[in-house]
C-alpha positions, 0 to 999 in steps of 0.5 A, a space after each residue: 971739780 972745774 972739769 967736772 962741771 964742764 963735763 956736766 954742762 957739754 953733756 947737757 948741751 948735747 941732750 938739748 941739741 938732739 932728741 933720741 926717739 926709742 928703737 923701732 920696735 921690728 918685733 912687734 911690727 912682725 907680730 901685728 903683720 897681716 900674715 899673722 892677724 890672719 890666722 886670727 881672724 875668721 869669717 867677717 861678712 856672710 856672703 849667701 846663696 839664695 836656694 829657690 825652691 826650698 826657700 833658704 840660704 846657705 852661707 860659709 863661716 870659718 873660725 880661726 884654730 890657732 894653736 900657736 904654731 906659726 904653721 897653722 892654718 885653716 883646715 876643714 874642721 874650721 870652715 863650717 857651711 850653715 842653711 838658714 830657714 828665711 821664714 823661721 830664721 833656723 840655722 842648722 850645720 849643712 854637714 854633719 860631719 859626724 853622720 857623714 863619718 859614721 855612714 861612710 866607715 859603713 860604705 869604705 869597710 876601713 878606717 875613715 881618713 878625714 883629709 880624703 873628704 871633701 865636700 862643697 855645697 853641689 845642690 841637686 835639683 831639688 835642692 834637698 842633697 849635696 855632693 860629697 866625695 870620698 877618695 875617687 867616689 861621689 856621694 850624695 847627702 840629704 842634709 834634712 835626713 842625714 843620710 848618706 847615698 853611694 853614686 853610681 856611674 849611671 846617677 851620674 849627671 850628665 854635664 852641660 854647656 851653654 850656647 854663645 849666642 843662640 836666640 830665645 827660641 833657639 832657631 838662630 846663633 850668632 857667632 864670628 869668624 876672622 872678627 867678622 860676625 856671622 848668623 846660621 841656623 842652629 839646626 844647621 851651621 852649614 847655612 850660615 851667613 857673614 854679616 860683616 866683612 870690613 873687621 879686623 883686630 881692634 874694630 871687631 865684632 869678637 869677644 877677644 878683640 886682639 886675637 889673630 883668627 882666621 876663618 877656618 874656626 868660630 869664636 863668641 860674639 859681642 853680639 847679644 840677642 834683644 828678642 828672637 828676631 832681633 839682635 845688636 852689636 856695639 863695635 868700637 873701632 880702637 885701630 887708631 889708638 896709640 900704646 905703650 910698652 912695658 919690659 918684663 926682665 922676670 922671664 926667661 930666656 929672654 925679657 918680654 915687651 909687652 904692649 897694648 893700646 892705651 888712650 891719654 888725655 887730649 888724645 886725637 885718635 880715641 876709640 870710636 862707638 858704633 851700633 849694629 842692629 840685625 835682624 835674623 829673619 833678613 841675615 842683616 845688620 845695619 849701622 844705627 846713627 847715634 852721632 851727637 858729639 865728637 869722641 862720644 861714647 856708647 852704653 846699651 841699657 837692658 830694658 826687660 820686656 821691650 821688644 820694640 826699642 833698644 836703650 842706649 846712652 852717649 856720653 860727650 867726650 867732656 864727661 859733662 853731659 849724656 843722653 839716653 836715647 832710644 832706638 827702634 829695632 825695625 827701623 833703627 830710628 832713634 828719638 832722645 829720651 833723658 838728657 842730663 848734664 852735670 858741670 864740672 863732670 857726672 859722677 859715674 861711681 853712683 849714676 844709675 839708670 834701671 828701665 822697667 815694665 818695658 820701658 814705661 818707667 825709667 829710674 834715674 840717677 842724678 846729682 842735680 840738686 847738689 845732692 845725689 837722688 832718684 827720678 822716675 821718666 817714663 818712656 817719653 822722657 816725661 819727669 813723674 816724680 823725684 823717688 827720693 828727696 833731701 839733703 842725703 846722697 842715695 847711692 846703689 841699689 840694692 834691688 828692685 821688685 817690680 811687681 809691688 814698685 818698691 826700690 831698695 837703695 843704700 843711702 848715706 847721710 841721711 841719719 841724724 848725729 851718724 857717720 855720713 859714711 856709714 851706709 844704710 839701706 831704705 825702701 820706697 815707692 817708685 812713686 816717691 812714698 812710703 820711704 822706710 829706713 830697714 837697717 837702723 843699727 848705727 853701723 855701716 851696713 851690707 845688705 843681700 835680698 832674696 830673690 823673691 824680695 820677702 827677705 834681707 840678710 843684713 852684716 853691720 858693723 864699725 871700725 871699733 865693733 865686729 860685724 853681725 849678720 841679721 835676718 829680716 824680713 824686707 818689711 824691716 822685721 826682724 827674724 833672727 840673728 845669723 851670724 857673730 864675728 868671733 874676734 876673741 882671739 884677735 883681741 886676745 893677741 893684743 891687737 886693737 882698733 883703729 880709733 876714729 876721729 873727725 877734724 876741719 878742712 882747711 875752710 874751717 867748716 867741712 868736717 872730714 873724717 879719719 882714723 888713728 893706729 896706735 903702737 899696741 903698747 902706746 904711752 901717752 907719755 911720749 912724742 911720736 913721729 906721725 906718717 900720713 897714709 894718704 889717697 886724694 881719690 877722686 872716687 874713694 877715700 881709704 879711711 875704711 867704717 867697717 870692721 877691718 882687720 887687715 887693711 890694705 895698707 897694713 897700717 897697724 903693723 907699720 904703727 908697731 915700729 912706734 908711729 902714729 899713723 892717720 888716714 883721713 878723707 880730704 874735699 874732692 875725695 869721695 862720691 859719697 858725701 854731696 856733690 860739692 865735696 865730690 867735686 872740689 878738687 876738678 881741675 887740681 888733680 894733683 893738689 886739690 887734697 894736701 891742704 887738708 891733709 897738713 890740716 888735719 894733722 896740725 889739728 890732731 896735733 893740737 888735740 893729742 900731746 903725743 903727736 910730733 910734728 918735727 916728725 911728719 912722714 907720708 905714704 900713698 899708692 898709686 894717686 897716693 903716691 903722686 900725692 906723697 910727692 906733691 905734698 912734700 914738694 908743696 911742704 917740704 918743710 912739713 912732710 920729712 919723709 916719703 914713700 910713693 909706690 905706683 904713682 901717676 906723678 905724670 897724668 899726661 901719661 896716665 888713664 884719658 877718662 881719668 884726666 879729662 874727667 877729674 882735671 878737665 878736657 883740654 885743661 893744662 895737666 899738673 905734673 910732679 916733675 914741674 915741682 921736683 926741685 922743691 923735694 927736701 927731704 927722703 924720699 922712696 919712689 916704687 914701681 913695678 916694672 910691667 904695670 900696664 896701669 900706671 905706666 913706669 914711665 910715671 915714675 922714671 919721668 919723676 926719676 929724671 927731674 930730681 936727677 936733673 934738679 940735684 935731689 937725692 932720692 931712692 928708687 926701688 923697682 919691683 921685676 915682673 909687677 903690675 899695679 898691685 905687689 904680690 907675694 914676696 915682692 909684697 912682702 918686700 916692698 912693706 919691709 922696706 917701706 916700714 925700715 925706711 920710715 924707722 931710719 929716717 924718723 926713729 932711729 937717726 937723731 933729729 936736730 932740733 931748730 
């Protein structure tokens, strides 16, 4: 009885020391696993091609045929083309499929195979038929009559190719020969003048700028045409820039090295901008002075209908302050226009300047106020009016007609009690008034305008709520509903949304916004391990507000081993919420987002009884991966374990316009290895081995300062991939990540403190 007892006793010792979670559950990871979702899914947002002439559009929708096989995919039975009327919003098949096979049994005198048709809308001029083609024959469709017309050799069209660099009256073409640009006369190529004579690779008038060419053949230029007479060429001078090198072992006989320039922050020697303006009347170009500050940079602007200025911005190298300027074409004077800054850097995601009616009116996009909004210039640089006003960003526009002054711009923000994130596409006045909201469904909205500016084709959608696509006209009425997303299959599989959910920022008072998957058979009865899924941005955050299926993480697959897997935005992430969140992280590109992140989830945890937090796991990509690291060296304590692929651990190595314009120009560079020694818990790097983006000597670097510190750690690296994993490298790489988080925080027992 005694033995009995103690028995009992060291039995309940042993459960109380450890904790057993349930087996990682591969089978429905595997089920849930994009592959799969798939093939059950069709088409999600209408993308539409506008056709002029007989005032429609006509859009592709695919509807999944799963039938159970895992072979199934999409044939085309399944991909359906669709014209809309854009005044009465009729809908009506492109090809009816029945007509076209009864007609071309008639044409073939044999037994109609399906697979050897193959159909895409081929419009004729007049808009009214389509191309078919049968076998080795072509037809043509009249999808108003139905009727099906054989092609002959002589109704074939003759195919034409466009000319690189001829003028608007066609008198002149512009052209480069050993990267030297040259001018003849299009009548007559044998009077040609070079124009040029000091280029060479990396300071080159040539499309390809690297290329080996000698003067024996011509290439296309860079050059463009302004008016018939003039032209410009914006040449920038690379010969100076340093590279890097990447090896790939995935070729044969040999592996291949692979370098290229590639600028760093502080560099010395950076890529210098010049401006050419010619004039094909003389055979003359000549270098316009734009010189303001070191290291500048330079962008033309198109302004239609000036003949007399060329538009032009130069940006300062500390990505704070630009100018637009104007040059004019006869004497290359320049004159400054607009002059903006911005501390501590533009916000180049949603800057926008659009010149129109020649010049005279200038739209502007500018964040000064805090909040990011249109302004109207005229060609002397004189502010009219602020376009758009308040506590909302105005972000890209969608449009702009002209002949009534109206511009179409997505804002976000701007609804009351709605999603900040959540897009919304308005119209007003260049002059600032008759501001109206056309999209008002509380969704987040994709909006294509007809070239016309009479009509919208509108998909919106939620996280929770597949897309429908909407007509109307741009006065905000509506004409019809277009299109349904069909997710019945989906859901009938057993899948099911991300769930959204808004917490604090560490300050206690910005709300950021997130999302929860789940495990498909989820008990709320249970404690699960969380894994953060993480990206600091500065110019996104990866918490997606439409109807998304398969993200780019595969994060409902990864829930499937039995996590609780978040996505949350942190301050300094997005451009799309007001300057101030924008930019609060500049300066501390490495950590600005892991005290929200560890936030969030101790929130999360505190709202929902399932959430472990003995049991924290963390992923990124890319500055995901250089945050999965910085934040488990910050916490180690917190985060357990982690995966970084693709991380710029090193940012003293990684993209000069990304360092000098998020850490700051002349700014100590945080780095991963200075808090390497810290690392705790289990770590994965990955990279893959020719990634010209995210140099691999991020990750080796990072590779030798846990070395040097004595951390284990592991390290996976993906032969001949680049910054994004294809194929079974992908593959791959997702098995190993979801076994890695099983074993570290399912399968093993977890010692309780």
């Amino acid at each position: 009885m005694q033995k009995k007892q103690i028995s009992l006793v060291g039995l309940l010792l042993v459960c109380c020391v450890y904790v057993y979670a349930q087996q990682a559950n591969y089978e429905a990871a595997k089920k849930y696993d994009a592959p799969h979702l798939s093939k059950r899914i069709g088409t999600l947002k209408v993308i539409p091609f506008f056709l002029k002439k007989t005032n429609s559009f006509w859009f592709l929708a695919e509807q999944p045929s799963f039938s159970g096989k895992e072979s199934d995919t999409l044939t085309n039975k399944d991909r359906v083309y669709h014209i809309v009327d854009l005044k009465t919003g009729k809908k009506q098949e492109l090809f009816d499929k029945k007509a076209i096979a009864n007609q071309l049994q008639q044409f073939i005198g044999e037994k109609f195979n399906s697979k050897q048709l193959s159909y895409f809308p081929n419009f004729s001029e007049d808009e009214k038929t389509v191309k078919l083609k049968y076998g080795s024959k072509s037809y043509s469709y009249n999808y108003l009559s139905k009727q099906l017309t054989e092609d002959h050799e002589g109704q074939q069209p003759k195919k034409t190719y466009p000319k690189f660099g001829v003028s608007a009256d066609g008198k002149w073409e512009l052209y480069t020969r050993a990267h030297n640009l040259y001018i003849a006369s299009a009548a007559n190529k044998e009077k040609e003048q070079q124009l040029s004579k000091n280029a060479e690779p990396y300071y080159s008038f040539c499309v390809d700028e690297k290329g080996d060419y000698t003067v024996d053949k011509t290439y296309p230029s860079t050059a463009k045409w302004v008016t018939a007479r003039y032209f410009y060429a914006l040449r920038i001078d690379k010969r100076k820039v340093q590279t890097m090198s990447v090896i790939n072992s995935d070729v044969t006989p040999r592996p291949r090295v692979s370098t290229y320039k590639y600028e760093l922050p502080e560099d010395k020697d950076v890529a210098q901008y010049e401006l050419m303006i010619g004039d094909a009347n003389s055979s003359t170009i000549k270098k316009v002075n734009l010189e303001r500050w070191p290291d500048q940079q330079l962008e033309v602007v198109a302004a239609p209908g000036n003949s007399e200025e060329l538009f032009v911005i130069r940006r300062k190298r500390t990505r704070d302050e630009m100018e637009l300027c104007a040059v004019n074409l006869a004497s290359g004077e320049v004159r400054s226009v607009i002059h903006e800054v911005s501390k501590p850097f533009i916000n180049e995601d949603f800057f926008n300047v659009s010149i129109l009616n020649g010049g005279n009116d200038i739209i502007w996009w500018s964040d000064r106020s805090g909040w990011g909004q249109y302004y109207r210039y005229n060609n002397q640089g004189k502010l009219l009016n602020r376009i758009t006003k308040g506590n909302f960003t105005a972000a890209k526009i969608a449009a702009i007609d002209t002949a009534t002054g109206t511009l179409y711009c997505y804002g976000y923000g701007k609804q009351p009690n709605v999603n900040p994130y959540y897009a919304f596409l308005y119209k007003i006045g260049i002059n600032g008034k008759s501001e109206k909201l056309l999209t008002p469904e509380n969704a987040t909205h994709q909006v294509f305008i007809s070239p016309d500016r009479k009509y919208l084709i509108d998909t919106y959608s939620r996280i929770d709520s597949p897309p429908v696509t909407i007509l109307r006209k741009t006065d905000g009425k509506q004409i019809s509903m277009v299109y349904k997303a069909d997710a019945g299959s989906l859901y009938a599989y057993g899948w099911k949304n991300a769930e959204p959910f808004v917490v604090k920022a560490k300050d206690d008072s910005t709300d950021l916004y997130g999302l929860i998957w789940k495990p498909f058979d989820f008990d709320p009865n249970k404690k699960y391990p969380v894994i953060s899924q993480v990206y600091p941005g500065p110019q996104i955050e990866t918490v997606w507000n439409d109807f998304t299926v398969l993200d780019k993480y595969n994060n409902a697959a990864l829930a499937q081993l039995g996590f609780i897997v978040v996505a949350v935005g942190h301050r300094g992430n997005s451009p799309i919420r007001n300057a101030a969140y924008y930019k609060y992280g500049y300066g501390n590109l490495r950590d600005n987002a892991i005290d929200d992140d560890k936030y969030a989830l101790e929130q999360l945890a505190l709202r929902y009884s399932f959430i472990d937090l003995t049991k924290v796991g963390i992923f990124g990509h890319s500055g995901g991966g250089m945050m999965t690291v910085a934040a488990m060296c910050k916490y180690p304590d917190f985060y357990k374990v982690g995966v970084a692929s693709s991380g710029n651990h090193d940012n003293r190595i990684y993209n000069r316009t990304w360092g000098e314009s998020y850490q700051g120009f002349q700014k100590k560079m945080q780095i991963n290895q200075e808090v390497a020694k810290n690392l705790q818990g289990h770590l994965m790097l990955v990279t893959g081995e020719v990634d010209e983006n995210v140099n691999p000597a991020n990750t080796y670097r990072l590779a030798d300062a846990l070395i040097k510190a004595d951390k284990d750690f592991d390290l996976m690296v993906l032969p001949g991939q680049s910054h994004g994993y294809e194929g079974v490298y992908k593959t791959y790489f997702e098995k190993r990540l979801r076994g890695y988080f099983a074993k570290y925080l399912i399968d093993e027992p977890q010692e309780l403190k």
